[in-house]
MARZA-507025 format. One line per 5 residues: their letters; for each residue x negated, y negated, z of N, C-alpha, C. Coordinates in steps of 0.2 Angstrom, whole numbers. Layout:
// residues N
A	X:Y:Z:X:Y:Z:X:Y:Z  ...
***
This chain:
// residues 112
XXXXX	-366:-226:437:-364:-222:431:-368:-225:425  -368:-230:426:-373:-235:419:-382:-230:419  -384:-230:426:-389:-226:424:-389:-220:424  -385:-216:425:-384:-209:423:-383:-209:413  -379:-214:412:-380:-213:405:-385:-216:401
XXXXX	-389:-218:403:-397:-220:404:-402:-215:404  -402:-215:407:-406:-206:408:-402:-200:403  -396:-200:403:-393:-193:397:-397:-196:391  -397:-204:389:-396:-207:382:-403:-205:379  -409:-207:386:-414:-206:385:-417:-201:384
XXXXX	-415:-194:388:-416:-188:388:-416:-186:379  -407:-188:376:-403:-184:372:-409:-188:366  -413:-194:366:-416:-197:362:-424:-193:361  -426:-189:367:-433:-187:367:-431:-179:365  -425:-178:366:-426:-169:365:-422:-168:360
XXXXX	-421:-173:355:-414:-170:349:-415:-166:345  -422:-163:343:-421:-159:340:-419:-151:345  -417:-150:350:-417:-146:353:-409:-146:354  -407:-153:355:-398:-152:354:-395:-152:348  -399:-152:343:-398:-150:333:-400:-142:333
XXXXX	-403:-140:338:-403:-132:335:-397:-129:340  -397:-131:346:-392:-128:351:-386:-129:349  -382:-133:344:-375:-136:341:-378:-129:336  -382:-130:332:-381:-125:326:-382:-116:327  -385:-116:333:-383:-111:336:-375:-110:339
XXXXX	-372:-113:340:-366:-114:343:-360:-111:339  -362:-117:333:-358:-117:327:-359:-110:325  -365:-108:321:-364:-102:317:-361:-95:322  -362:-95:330:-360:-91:334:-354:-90:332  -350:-97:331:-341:-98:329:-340:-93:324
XXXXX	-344:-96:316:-347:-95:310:-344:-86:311  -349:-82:315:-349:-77:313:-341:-71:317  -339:-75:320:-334:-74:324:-328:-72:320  -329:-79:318:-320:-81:312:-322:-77:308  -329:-75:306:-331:-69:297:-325:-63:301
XXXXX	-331:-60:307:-329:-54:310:-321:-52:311  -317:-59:312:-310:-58:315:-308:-57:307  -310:-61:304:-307:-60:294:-307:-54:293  -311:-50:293:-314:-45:288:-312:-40:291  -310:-38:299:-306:-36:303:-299:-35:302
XXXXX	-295:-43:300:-288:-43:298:-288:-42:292  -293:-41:285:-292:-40:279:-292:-30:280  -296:-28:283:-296:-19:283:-289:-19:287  -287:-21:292:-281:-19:296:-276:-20:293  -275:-25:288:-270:-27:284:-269:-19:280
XXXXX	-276:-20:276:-274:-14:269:-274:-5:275  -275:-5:277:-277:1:282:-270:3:286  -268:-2:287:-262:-1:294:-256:-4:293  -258:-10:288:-252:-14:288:-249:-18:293  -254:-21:296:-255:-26:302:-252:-33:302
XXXXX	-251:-36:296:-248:-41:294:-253:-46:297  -259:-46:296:-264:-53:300:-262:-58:293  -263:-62:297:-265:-71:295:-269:-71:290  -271:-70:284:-279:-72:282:-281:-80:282  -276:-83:282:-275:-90:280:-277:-95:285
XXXXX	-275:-90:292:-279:-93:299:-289:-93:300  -289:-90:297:-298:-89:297:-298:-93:293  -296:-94:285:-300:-99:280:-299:-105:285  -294:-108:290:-296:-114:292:-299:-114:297  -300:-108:300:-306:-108:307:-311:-111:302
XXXXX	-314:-106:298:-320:-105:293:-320:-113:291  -316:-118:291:-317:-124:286:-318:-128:292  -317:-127:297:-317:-134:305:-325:-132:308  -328:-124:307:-334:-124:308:-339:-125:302  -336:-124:297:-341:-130:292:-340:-135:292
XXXXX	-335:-139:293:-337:-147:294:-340:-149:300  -338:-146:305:-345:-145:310:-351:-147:309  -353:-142:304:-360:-143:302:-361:-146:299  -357:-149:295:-358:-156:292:-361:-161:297  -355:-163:303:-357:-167:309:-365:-166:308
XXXXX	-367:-160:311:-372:-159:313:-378:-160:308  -377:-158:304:-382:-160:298:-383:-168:298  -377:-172:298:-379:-178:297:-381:-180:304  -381:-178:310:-384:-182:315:-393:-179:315  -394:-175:312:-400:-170:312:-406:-175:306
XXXXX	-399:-176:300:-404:-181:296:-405:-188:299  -399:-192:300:-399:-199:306:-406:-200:310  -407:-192:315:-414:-193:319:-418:-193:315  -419:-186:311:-426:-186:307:-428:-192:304  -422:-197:300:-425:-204:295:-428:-207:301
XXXXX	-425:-206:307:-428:-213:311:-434:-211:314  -436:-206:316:-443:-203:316:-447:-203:311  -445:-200:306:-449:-201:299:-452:-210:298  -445:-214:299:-447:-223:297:-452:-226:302  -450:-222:310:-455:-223:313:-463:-222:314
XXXXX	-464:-216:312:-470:-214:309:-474:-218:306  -468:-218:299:-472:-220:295:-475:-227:293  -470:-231:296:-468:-241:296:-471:-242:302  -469:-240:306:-468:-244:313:-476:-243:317  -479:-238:317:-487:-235:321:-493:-235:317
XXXXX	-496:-237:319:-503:-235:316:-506:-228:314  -508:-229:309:-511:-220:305:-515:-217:312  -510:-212:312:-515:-208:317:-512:-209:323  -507:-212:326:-506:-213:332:-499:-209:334  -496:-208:339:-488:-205:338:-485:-211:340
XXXXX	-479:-212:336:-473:-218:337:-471:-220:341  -470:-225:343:-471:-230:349:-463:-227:353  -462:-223:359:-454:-221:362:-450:-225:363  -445:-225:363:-437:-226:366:-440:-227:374  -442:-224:375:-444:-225:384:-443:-231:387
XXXXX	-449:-234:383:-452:-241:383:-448:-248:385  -443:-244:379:-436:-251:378:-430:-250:384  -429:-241:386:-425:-241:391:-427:-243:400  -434:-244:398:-436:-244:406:-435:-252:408  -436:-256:399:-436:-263:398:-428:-263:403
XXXXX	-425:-263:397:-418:-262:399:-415:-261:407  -418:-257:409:-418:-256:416:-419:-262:421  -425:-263:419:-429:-269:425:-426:-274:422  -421:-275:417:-419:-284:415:-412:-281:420  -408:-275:421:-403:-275:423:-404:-275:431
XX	-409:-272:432:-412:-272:442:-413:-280:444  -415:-286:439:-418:-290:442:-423:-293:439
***
């Protein structure tokens, strides 16, 4: 199990800009749903008198923007630590030393 979440950690560390666009793809998918359902239950209301909720959407609407908050600050998180690494950690010109490195370490101190 321990190496299964070794390999996830590592993977999730090498590809994160690609799990920061799939969440905010995710998210706005929600995003445009709860609009859809709104504006949906706002014609229905005045049109039919359907009696919808409008008050259910504003909180849909408010859990998938704080969502993207999450997201946003995991998204800045990565970037400063790529960014510091860049630019402190590596020599001009060279790409930043990887996570790889320290989990393989990690590995071989746990195997023996």
């Amino acid at each position: 199990m321990k190496e299964k979440l070794l390999n996830f950690s590592n993977w999730a560390q090498e590809n994160w800009l690609a799990l920061v666009i799939f969440m905010t793809v995710i998210l706005m998918t929600l995003l445009c749903i709860i609009a859809f359902s709104w504006i949906f239950g706002y014609w229905s209301n005045g049109l039919y008198g359907t009696k919808f909720e409008l008050g259910s959407c504003w909180s849909g609407i408010t859990v998938v923007i704080t969502g993207f908050g999450g997201v946003i600050g995991l998204a800045k998180a990565a970037w400063t630590k790529y960014a510091t690494d860049s630019e402190k950690n590596s020599p001009i010109g060279e790409m930043p030393i990887s996570f790889k490195n320290n989990i393989n370490k990690e590995r071989n101190d746990l195997n023996g």
